[in-house]
C-alpha positions in Angstrom: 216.6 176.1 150.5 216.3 176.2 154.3 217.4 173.8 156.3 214.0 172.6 157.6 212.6 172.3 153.9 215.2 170.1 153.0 214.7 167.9 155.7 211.0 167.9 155.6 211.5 166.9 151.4 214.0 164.3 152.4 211.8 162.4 154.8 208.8 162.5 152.3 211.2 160.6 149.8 212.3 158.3 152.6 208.7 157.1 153.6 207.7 156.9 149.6 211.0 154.4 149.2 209.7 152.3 152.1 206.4 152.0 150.9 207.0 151.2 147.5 209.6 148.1 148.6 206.9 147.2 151.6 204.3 146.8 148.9 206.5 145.3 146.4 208.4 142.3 148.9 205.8 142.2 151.3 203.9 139.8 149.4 206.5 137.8 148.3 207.9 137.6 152.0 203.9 136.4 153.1 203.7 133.5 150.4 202.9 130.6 151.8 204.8 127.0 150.7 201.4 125.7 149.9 198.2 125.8 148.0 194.7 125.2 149.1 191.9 124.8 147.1 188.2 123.7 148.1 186.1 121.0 145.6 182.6 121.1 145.4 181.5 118.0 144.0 177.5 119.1 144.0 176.9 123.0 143.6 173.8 122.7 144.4 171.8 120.5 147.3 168.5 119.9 148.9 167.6 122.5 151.2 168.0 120.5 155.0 171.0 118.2 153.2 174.7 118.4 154.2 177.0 119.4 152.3 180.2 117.9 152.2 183.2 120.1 150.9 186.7 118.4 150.1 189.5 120.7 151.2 192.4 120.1 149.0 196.4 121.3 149.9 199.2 120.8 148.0 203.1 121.6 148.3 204.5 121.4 151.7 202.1 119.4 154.1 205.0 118.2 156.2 203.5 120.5 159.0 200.2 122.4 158.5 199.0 125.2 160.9 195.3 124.9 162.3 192.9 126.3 158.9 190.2 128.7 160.2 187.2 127.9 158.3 183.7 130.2 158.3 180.5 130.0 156.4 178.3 132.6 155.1 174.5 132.0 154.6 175.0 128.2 156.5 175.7 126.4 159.5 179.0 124.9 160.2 177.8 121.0 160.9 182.1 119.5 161.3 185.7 119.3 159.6 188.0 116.7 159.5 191.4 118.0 159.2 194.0 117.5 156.2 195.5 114.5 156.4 198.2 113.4 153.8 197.0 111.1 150.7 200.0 111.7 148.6 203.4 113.2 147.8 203.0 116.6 148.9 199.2 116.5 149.0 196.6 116.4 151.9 193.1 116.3 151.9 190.4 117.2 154.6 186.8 117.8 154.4 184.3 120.7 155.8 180.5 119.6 156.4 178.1 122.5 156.1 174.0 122.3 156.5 171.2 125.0 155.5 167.6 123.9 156.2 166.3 126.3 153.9 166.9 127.6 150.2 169.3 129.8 149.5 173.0 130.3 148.6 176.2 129.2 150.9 180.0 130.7 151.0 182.9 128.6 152.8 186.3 130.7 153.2 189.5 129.3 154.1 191.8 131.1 155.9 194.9 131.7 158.4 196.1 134.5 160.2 194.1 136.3 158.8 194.6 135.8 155.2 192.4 134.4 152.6 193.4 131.0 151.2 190.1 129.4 149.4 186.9 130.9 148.7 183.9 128.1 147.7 180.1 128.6 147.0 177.1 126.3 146.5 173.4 126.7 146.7 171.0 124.8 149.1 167.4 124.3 146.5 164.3 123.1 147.1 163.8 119.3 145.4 160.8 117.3 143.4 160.0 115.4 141.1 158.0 115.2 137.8 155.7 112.1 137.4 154.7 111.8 133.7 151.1 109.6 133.3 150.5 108.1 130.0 147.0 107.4 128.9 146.3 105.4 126.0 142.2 105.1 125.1 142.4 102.4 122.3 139.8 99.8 123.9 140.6 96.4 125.7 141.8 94.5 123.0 145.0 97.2 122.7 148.8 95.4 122.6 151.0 96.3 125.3 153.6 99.1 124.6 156.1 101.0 126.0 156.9 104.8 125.6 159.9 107.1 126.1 160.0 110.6 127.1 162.6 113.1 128.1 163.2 115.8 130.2 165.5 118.8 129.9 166.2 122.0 131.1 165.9 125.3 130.1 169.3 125.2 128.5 168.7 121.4 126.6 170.3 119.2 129.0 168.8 115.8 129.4 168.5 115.7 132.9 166.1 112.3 133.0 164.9 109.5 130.7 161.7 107.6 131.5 160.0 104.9 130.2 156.0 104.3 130.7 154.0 101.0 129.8 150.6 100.5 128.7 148.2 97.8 127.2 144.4 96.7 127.0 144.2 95.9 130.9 146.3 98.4 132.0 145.7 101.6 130.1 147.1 104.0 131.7 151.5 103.8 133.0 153.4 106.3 135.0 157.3 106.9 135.8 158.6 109.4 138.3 161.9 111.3 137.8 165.1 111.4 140.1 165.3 114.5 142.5 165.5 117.4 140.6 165.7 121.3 141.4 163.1 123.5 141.7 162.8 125.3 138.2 160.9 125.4 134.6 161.8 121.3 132.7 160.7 120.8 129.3 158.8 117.2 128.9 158.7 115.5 125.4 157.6 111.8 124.1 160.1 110.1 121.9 158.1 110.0 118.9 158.3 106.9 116.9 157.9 105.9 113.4 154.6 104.7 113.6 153.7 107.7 116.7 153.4 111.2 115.8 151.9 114.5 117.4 148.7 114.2 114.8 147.5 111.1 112.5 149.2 110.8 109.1 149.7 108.4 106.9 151.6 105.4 108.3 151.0 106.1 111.9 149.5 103.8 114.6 149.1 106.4 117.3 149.1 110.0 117.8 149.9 112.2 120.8 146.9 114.9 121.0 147.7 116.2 124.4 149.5 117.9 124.8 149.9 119.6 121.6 152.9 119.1 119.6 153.8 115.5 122.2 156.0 118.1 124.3 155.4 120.4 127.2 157.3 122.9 129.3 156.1 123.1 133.5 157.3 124.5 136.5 158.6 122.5 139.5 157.7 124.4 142.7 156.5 121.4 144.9 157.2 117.8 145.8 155.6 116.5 143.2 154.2 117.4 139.9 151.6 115.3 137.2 152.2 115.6 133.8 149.7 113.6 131.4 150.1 112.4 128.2 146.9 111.1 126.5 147.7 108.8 123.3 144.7 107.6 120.7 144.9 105.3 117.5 145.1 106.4 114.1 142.6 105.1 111.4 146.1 103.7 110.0 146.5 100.8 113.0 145.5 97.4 111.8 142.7 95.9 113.9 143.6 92.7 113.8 147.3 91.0 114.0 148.4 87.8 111.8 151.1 85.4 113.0 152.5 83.3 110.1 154.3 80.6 111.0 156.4 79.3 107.7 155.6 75.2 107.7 158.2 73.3 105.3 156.2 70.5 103.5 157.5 67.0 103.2 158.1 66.1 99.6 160.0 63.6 97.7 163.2 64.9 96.5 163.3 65.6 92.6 165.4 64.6 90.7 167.4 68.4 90.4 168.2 67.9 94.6 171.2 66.0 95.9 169.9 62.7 97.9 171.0 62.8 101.6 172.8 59.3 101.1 174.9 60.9 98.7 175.6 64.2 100.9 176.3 61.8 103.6 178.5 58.9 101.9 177.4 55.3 100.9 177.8 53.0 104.3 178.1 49.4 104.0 176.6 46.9 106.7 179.7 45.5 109.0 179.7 42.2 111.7 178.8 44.1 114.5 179.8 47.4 115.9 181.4 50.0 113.7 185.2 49.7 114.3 187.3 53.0 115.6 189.1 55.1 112.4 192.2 54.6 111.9 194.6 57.3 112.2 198.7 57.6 111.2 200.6 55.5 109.4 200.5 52.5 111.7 198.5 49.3 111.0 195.3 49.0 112.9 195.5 46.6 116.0 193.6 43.4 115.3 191.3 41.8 117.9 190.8 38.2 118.6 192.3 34.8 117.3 194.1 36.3 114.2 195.8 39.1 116.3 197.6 36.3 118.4 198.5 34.0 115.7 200.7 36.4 114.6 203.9 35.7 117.7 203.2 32.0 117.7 204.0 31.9 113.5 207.0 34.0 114.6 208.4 31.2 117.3 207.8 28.5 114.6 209.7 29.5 112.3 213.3 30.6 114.3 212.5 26.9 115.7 212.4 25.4 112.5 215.7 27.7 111.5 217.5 26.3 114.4 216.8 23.1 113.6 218.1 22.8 110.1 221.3 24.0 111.5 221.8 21.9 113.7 221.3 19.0 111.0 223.4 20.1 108.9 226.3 21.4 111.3 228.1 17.8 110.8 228.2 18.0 107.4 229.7 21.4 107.2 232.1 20.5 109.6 233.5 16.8 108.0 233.8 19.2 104.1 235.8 21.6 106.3 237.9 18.9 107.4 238.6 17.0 104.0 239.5 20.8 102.5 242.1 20.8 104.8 
């Protein structure tokens, strides 16, 4: 082999061992001692809203270079730079706007690399107002219906409540903010209120058909009516009965309240307190002090025979000895 080939072979194997360990330790050489990561708490947000976007690092936050932060398909509205809330964590935030629908990137990066990628969606909002009329004359009772609404996939996304009676026959509940789209609306049928009359129930639901409905929010604001009617089954008239106990002698079969509550004797005056323990009770009045005075007599009366008979006992002492 000439000498030129040679070389010319050798310096393609050269360049194909640096590239292979360029692309296999550059990497590693380029990690970074840190992670960052955006949260987005709201995916999606009124067109015209901001949109605030935590920036999350952790690992070594000791020092942090300057993030360079750009938006796709929004404006940049401010950022608050990572500050630490933790052991080897700090947080910062990124405020982004769009005044009309459509979707929104944030990317996170430095020197040129990409460290977080985040997207969100700025919708348009309304909200579904659901009218309940109930045609069952002025004399109706008040009541209260539910409904629900969910979204395409079945999530409950609102629960309202509506109120109607003779005076007031018709009752209306708005929903939260919710995002442009198709809802399905449905009454919380009842025992006694069902789609059509049957047996057992007050009220029925004939519009719309089947007490359920599915519309499209595309505005502000959107009516949905309910209209409610009485079944031949409602009563037309309510009873109250109030249970009344009459008073009776008792028979003989029932237990007389004196003996339930003990037989009680007439006293002097005011009943006296119980006594409790094993102590006497105190006594009150002349008897109680009586009792000292009886006690004085009588180690009087003691010392006084002694000293009577304190001669004699002395004089046979005497003659004993």
């Amino acid at each position: 082999m000439p000498q030129t080939a040679r070389f010319l072979v050798l310096a393609l194997l050269a360049s194909l061992t640096f590239g292979l360990a360029l692309a296999w330790y550059g990497p590693a050489s380029a990690a970074l001692p840190y992670s960052v990561t955006v949260v987005v708490r709201e995916p999606s947000l009124p067109a015209g809203a901001e949109a605030t976007l935590a920036v999350r690092i952790e690992g070594q936050t000791t020092t942090l270079p300057a993030f360079d932060y750009s938006v796709d398909g929004a404006e940049l509205a401010g950022v608050v730079p990572p500050n630490p809330v933790a052991a080897n964590i700090a947080e910062g935030a990124v405020v982004i706007t769009r005044d009309t629908p459509g979707p929104a990137r944030l990317t996170v990066s430095f020197a040129g690399q990409v460290l977080a990628v985040a997207d969100l969606r700025f919708v348009q909002f309304g909200q579904i107002e659901i009218q309940t009329s109930l045609d069952a004359g002025p004399e109706a009772a008040a009541r209260t219906w539910r409904y629900e609404v969910l979204t395409t996939s079945g999530q409950v996304v609102a629960a309202l409540s509506t109120s109607t009676s003779g005076d007031s026959p018709v009752g209306s509940a708005a929903t939260p903010p919710l995002p442009h789209g198709f809802y399905t609306v449905r009454q919380v049928l009842t025992g006694d209120t069902r789609s059509t009359c049957a047996p057992g129930a007050f009220y029925e639901v004939p519009a719309p058909a089947g007490a359920e409905t599915t519309v499209e929010l595309t505005g502000e604001a959107l009516l949905v009516p309910f209209t409610i009617l009485p079944c031949p089954d409602l009563p037309t008239s309510v009873t109250v009965l109030i249970p009344v106990d009459p008073i009776s002698p008792a028979t003989p079969s029932e237990v007389p309240v004196e003996e339930v509550r003990g037989v009680r004797e007439p006293g002097p005056g005011a009943p006296l307190p119980p006594q409790t323990g094993n102590a006497p009770a105190v006594q009150s009045g002349p008897e109680s002090m009586r009792a000292p005075y009886t006690g004085l007599l009588f180690a009087a009366l003691l010392a006084a025979a002694t000293a009577a008979l304190w001669p004699l006992v002395s004089a046979r002492a005497n003659v004993n000895q």
